[in-house]
VMD Tcl script that builds the backbone (N, CA, C; Angstrom):
set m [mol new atoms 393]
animate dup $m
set s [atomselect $m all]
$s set {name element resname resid chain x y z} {
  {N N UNK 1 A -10.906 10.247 38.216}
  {CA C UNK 1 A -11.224 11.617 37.852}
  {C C UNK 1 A -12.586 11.984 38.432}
  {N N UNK 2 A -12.338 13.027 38.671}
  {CA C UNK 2 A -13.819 13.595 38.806}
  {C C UNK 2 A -14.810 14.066 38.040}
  {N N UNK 3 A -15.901 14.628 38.630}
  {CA C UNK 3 A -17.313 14.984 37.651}
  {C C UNK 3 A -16.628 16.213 36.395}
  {N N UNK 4 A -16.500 15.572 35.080}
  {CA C UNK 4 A -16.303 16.377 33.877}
  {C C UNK 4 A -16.083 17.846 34.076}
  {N N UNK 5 A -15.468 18.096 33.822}
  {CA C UNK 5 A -15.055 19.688 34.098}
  {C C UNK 5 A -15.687 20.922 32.650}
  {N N UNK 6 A -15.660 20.104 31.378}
  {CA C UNK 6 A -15.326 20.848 30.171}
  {C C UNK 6 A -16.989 20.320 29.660}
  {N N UNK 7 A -17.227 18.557 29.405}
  {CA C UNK 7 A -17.505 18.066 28.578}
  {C C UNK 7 A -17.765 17.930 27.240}
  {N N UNK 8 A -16.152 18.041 27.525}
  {CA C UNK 8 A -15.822 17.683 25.951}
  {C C UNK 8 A -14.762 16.697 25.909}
  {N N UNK 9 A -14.900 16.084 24.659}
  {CA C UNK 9 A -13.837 14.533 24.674}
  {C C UNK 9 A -13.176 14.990 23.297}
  {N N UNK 10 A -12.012 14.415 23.450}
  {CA C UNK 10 A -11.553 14.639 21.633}
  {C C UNK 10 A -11.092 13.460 21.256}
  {N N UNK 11 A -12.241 13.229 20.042}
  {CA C UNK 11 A -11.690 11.505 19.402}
  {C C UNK 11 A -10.451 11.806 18.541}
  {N N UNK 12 A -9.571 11.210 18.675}
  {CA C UNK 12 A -8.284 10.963 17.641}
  {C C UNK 12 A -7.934 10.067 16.852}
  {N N UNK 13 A -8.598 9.965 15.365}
  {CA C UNK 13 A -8.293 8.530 15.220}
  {C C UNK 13 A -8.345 9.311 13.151}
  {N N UNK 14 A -7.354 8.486 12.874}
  {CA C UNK 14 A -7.029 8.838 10.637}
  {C C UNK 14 A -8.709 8.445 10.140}
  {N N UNK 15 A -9.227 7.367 10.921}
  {CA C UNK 15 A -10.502 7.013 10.068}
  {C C UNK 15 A -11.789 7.394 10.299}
  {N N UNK 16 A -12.236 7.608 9.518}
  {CA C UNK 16 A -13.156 8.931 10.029}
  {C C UNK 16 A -14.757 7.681 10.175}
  {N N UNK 17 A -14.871 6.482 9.657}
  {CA C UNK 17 A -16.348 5.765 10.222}
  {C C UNK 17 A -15.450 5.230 11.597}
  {N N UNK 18 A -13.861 4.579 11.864}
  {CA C UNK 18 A -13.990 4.554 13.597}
  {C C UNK 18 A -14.077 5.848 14.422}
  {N N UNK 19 A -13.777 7.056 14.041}
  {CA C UNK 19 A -14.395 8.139 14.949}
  {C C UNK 19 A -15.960 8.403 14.741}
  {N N UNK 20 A -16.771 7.974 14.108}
  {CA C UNK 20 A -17.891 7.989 13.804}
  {C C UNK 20 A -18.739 6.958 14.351}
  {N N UNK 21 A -18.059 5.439 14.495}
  {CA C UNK 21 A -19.186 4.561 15.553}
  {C C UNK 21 A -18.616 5.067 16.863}
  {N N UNK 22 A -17.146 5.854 17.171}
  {CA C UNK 22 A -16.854 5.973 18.564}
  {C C UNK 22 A -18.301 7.373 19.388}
  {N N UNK 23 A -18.657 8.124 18.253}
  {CA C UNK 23 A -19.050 9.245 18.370}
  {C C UNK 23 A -20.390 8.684 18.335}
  {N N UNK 24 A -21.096 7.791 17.885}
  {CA C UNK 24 A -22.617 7.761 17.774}
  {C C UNK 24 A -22.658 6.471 19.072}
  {N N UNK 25 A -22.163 5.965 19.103}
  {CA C UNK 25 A -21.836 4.893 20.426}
  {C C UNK 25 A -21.964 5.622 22.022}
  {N N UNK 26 A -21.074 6.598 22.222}
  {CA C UNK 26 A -20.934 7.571 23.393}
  {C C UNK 26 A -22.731 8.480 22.919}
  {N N UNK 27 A -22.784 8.956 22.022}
  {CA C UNK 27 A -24.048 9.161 21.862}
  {C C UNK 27 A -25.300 8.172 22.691}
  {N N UNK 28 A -25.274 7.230 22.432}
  {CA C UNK 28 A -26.212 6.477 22.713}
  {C C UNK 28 A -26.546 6.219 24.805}
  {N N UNK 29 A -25.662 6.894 25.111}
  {CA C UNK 29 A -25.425 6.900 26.417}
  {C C UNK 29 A -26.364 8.322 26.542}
  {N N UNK 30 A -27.152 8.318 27.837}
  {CA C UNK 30 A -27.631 9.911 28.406}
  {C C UNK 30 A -26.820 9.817 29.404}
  {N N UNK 31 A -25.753 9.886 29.677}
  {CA C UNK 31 A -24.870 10.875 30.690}
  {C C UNK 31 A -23.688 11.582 29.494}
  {N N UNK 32 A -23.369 11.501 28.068}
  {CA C UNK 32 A -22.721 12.196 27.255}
  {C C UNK 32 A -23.625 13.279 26.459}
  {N N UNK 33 A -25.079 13.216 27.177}
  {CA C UNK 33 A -26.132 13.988 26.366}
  {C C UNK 33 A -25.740 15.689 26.386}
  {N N UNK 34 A -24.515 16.286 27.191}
  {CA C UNK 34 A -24.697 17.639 26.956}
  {C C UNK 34 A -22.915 17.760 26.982}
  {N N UNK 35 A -22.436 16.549 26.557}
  {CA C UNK 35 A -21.046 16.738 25.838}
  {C C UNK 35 A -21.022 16.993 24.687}
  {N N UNK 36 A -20.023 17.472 23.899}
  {CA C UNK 36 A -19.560 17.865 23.175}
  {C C UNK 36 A -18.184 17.067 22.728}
  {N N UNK 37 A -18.596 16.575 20.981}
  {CA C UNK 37 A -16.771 15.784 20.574}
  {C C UNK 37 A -17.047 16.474 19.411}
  {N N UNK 38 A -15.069 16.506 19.416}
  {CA C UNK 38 A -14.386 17.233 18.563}
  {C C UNK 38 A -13.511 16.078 17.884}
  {N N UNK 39 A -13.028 16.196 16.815}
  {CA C UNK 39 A -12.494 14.737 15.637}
  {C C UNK 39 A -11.538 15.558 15.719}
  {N N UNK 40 A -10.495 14.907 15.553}
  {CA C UNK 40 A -8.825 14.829 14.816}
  {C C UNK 40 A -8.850 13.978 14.033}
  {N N UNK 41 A -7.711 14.178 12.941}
  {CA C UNK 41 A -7.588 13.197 12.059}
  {C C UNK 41 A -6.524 12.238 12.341}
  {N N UNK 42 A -5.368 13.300 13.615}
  {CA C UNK 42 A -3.512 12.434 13.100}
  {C C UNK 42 A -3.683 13.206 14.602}
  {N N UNK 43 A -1.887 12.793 14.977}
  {CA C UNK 43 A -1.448 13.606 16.506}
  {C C UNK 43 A -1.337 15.063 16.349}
  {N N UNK 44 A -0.918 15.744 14.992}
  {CA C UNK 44 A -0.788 17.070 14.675}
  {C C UNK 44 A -2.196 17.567 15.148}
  {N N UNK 45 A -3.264 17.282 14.284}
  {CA C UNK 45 A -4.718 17.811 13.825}
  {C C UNK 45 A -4.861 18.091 16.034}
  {N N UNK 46 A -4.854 16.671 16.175}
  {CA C UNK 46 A -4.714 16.914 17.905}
  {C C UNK 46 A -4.341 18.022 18.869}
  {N N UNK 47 A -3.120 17.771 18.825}
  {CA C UNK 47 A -2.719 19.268 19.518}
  {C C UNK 47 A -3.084 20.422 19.388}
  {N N UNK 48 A -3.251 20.540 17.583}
  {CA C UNK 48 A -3.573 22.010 16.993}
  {C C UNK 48 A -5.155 22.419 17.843}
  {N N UNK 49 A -5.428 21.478 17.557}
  {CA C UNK 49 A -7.577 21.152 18.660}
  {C C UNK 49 A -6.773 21.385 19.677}
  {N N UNK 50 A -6.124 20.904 20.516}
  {CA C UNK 50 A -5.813 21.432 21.965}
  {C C UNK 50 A -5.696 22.603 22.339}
  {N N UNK 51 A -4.948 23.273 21.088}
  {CA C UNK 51 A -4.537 24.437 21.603}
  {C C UNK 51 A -5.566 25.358 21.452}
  {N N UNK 52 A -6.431 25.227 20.305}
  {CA C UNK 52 A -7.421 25.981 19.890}
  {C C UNK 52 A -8.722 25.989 21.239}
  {N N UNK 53 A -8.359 24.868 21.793}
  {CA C UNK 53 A -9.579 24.803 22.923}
  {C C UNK 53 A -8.858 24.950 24.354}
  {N N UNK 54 A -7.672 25.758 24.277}
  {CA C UNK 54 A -7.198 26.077 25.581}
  {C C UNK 54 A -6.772 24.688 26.265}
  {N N UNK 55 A -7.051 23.766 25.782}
  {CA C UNK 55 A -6.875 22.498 26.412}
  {C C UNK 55 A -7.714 21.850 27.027}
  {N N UNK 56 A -8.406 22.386 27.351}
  {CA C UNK 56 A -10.475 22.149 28.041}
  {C C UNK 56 A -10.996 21.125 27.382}
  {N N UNK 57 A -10.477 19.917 27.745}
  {CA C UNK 57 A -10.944 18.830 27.204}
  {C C UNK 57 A -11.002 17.497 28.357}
  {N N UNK 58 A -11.938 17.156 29.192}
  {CA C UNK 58 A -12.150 15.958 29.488}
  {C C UNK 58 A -11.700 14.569 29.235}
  {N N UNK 59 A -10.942 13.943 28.326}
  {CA C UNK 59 A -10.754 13.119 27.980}
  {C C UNK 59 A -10.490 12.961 26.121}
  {N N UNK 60 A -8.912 12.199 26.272}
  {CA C UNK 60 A -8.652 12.346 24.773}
  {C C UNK 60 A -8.910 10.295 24.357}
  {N N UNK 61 A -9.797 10.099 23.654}
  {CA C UNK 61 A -9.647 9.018 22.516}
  {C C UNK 61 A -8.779 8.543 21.673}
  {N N UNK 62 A -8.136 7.824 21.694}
  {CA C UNK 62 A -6.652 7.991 21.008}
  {C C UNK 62 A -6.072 6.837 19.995}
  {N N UNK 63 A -6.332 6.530 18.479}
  {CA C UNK 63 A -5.825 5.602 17.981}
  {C C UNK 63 A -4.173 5.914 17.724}
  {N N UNK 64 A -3.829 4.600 17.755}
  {CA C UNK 64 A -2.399 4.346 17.800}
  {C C UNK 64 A -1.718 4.905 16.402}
  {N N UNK 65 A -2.158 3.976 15.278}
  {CA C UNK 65 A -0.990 4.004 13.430}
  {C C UNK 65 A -2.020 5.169 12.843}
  {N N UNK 66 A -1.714 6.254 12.710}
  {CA C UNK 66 A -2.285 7.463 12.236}
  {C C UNK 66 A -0.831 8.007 11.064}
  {N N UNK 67 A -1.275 8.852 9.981}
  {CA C UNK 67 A -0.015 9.602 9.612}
  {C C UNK 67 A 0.103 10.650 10.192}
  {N N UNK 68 A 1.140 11.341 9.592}
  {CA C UNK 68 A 2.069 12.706 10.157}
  {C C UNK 68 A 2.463 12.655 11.783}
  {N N UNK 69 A 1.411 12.501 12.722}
  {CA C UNK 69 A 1.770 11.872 13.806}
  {C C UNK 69 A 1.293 11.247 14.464}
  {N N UNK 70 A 1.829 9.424 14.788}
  {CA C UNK 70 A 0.856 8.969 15.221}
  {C C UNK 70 A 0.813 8.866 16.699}
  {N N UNK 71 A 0.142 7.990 16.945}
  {CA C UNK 71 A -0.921 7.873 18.700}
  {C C UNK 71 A 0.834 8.017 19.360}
  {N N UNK 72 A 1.601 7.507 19.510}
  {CA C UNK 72 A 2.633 7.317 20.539}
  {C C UNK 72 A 3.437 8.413 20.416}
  {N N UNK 73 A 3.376 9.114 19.124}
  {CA C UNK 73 A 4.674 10.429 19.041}
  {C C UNK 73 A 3.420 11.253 20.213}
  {N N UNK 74 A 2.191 11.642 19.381}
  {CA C UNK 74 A 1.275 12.280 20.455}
  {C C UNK 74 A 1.590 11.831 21.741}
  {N N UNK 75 A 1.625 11.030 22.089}
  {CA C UNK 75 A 1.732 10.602 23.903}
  {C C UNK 75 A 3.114 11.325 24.273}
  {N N UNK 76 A 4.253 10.877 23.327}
  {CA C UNK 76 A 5.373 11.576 24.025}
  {C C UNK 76 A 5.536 12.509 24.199}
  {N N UNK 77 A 4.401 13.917 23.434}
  {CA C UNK 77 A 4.663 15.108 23.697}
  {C C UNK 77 A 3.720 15.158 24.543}
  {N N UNK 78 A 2.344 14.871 24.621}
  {CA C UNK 78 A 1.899 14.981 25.896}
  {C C UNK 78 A 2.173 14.881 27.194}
  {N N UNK 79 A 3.250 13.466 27.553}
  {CA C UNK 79 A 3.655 13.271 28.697}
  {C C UNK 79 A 4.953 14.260 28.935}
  {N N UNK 80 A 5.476 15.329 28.274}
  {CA C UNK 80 A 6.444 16.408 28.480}
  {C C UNK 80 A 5.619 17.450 28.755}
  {N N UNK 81 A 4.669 18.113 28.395}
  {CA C UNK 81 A 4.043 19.206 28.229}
  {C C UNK 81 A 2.707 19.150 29.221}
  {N N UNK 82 A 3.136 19.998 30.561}
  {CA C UNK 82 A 2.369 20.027 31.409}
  {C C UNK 82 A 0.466 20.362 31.297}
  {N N UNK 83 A 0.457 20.909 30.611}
  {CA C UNK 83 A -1.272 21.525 29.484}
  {C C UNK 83 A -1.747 20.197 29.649}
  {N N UNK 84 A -1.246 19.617 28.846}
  {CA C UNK 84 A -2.268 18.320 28.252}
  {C C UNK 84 A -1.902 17.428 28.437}
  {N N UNK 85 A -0.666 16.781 29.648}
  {CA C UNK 85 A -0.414 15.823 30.191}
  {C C UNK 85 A -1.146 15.700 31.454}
  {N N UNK 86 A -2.606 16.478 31.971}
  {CA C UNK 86 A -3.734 16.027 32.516}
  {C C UNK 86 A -4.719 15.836 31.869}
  {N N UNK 87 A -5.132 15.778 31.039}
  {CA C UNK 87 A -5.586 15.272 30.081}
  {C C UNK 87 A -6.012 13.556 30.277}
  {N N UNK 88 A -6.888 12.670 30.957}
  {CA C UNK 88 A -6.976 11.423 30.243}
  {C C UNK 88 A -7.016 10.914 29.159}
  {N N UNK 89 A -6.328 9.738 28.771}
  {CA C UNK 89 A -5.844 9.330 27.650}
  {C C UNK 89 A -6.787 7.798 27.941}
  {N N UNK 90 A -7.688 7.387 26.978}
  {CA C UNK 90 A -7.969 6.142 26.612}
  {C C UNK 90 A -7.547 5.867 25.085}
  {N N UNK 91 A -6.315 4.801 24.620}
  {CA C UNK 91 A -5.717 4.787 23.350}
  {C C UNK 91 A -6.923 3.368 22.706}
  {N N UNK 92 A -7.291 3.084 21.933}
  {CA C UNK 92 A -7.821 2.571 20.889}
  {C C UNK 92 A -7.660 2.309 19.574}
  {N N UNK 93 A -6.794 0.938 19.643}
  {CA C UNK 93 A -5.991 0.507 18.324}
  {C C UNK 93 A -6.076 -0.768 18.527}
  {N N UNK 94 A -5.621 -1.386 16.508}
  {CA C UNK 94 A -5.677 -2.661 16.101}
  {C C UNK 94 A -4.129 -3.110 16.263}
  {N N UNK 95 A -3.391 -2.313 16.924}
  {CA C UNK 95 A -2.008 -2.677 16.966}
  {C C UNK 95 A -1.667 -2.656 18.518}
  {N N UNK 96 A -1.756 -4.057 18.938}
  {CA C UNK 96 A -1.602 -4.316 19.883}
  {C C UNK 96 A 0.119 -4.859 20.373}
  {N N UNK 97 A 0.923 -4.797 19.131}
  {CA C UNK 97 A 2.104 -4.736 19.420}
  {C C UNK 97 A 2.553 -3.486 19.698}
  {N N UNK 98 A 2.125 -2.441 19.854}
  {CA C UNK 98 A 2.441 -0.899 20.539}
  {C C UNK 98 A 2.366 -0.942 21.771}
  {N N UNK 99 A 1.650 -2.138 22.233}
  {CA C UNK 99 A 1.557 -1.757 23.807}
  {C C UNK 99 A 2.352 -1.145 24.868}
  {N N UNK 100 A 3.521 -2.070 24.510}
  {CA C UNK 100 A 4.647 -1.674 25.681}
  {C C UNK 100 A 5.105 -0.246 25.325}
  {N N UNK 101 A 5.185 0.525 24.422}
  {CA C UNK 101 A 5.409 1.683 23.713}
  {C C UNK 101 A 4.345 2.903 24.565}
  {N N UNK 102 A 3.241 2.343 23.977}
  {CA C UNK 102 A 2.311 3.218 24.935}
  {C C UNK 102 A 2.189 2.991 26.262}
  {N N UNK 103 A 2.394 1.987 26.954}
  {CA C UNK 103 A 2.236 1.682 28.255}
  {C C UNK 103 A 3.663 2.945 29.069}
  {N N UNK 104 A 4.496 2.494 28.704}
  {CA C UNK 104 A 6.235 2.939 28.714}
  {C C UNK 104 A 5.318 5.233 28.901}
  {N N UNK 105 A 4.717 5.455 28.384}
  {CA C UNK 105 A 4.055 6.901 28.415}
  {C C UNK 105 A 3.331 7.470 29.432}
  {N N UNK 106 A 2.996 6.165 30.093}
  {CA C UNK 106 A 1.909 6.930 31.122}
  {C C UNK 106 A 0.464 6.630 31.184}
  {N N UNK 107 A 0.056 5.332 29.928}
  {CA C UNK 107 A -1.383 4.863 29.878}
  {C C UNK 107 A -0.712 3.363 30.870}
  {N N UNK 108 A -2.314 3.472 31.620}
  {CA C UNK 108 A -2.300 2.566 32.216}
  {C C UNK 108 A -2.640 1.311 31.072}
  {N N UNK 109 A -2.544 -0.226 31.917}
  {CA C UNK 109 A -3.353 -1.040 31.262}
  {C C UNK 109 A -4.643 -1.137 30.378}
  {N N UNK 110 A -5.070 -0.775 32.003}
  {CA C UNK 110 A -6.942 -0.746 31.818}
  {C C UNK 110 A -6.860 0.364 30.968}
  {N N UNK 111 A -6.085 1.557 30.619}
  {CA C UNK 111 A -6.797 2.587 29.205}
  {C C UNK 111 A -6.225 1.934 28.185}
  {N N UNK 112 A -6.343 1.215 27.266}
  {CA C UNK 112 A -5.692 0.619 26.158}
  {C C UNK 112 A -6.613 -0.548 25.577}
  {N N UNK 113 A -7.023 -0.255 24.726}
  {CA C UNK 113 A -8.108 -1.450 24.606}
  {C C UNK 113 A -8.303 -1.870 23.207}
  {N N UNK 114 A -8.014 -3.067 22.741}
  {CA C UNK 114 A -7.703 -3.354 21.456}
  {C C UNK 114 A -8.695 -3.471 20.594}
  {N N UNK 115 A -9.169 -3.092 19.249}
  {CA C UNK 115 A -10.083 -3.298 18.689}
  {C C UNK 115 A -10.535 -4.507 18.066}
  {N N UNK 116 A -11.473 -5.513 17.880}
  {CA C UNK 116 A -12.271 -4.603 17.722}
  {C C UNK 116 A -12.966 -5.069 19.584}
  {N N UNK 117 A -14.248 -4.295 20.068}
  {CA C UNK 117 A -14.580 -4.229 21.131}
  {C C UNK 117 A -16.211 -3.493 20.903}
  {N N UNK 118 A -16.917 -4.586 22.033}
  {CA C UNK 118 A -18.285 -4.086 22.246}
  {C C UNK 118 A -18.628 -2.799 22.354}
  {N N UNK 119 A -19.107 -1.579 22.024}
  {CA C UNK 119 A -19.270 -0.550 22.358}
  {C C UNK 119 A -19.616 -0.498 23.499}
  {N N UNK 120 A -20.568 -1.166 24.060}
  {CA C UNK 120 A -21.047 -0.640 25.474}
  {C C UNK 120 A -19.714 -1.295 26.620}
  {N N UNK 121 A -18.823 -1.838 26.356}
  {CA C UNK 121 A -17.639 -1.671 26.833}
  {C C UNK 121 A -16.718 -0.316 27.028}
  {N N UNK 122 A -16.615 0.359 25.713}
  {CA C UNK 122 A -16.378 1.932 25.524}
  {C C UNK 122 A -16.821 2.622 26.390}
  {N N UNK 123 A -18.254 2.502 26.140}
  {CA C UNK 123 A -19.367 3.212 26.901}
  {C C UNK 123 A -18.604 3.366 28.259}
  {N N UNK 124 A -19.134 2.130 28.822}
  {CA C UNK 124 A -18.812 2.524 30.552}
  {C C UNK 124 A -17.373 2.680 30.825}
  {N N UNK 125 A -16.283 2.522 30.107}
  {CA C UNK 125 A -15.376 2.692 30.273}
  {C C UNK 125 A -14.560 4.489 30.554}
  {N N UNK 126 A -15.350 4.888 29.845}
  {CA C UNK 126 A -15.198 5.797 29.579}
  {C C UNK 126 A -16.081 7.020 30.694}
  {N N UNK 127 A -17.626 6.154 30.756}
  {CA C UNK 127 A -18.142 6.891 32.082}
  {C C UNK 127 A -17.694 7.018 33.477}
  {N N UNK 128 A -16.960 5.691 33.510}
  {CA C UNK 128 A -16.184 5.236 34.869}
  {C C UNK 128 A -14.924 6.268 34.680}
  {N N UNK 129 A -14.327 6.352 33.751}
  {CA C UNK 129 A -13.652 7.347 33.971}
  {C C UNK 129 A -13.861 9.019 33.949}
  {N N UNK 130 A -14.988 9.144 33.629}
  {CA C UNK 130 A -15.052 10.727 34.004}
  {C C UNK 130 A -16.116 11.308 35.059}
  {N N UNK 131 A -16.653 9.555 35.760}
  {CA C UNK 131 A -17.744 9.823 36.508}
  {C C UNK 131 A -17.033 9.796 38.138}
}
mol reanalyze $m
mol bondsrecalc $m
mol representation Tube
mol addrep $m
């Protein structure tokens, strides 16, 4: 990808302290210093943020076992729905038996990264992808 278009990221994740070290972690970086994140709670809360932001989002954060809808129903409507199937997807979950599920969508390997994990792993992971 190229140089950030929006900078803005949208974390997706039911628990609100892992969207909270994901959010003060990317903080701690000065190249996220004039981004902007937006929280979801589930895949619903997600989209509804998508739509509300035109879709102008840089990069989605994505835990997998969420209620109402979780990380993989989200992927399957993303990967139908042209809007937000450009969208990068880095998924972030303790359920590493989803893999082939999410892989099977359209995340590569390298975006899938099991918890728990160094932040400054996140970090550049995440710069490498929007840098």
């Amino acid at each position: 990808m190229s140089n950030p278009k929006y900078n803005r990221i949208l974390i997706v994740d039911d628990n609100r302290i892992n969207r909270l070290l994901v959010l003060r972690g990317l903080k701690k970086s000065p190249f996220f210093k004039n981004f902007t994140f937006i929280e979801a709670e589930d895949g619903l809360d997600a989209l509804a943020l998508l739509n509300k932001h035109n879709n102008e989002f840089d990069l989605i954060l994505l835990d997998v076992d969420m209620p109402k809808m979780d990380g993989v129903e989200f992927l399957s409507k993303r990967f139908v729905d042209s809007k937000i199937s450009q969208i990068p997807v880095i998924v972030i979950t303790t359920d590493d038996a989803r893999k082939k599920d999410v892989l099977a969508l359209g995340i590569k390997e390298e975006d899938f990264i099991v918890k728990p994990y160094p932040i400054n792993f996140l970090i550049e992971k995440v710069e490498s992808m929007l840098s």
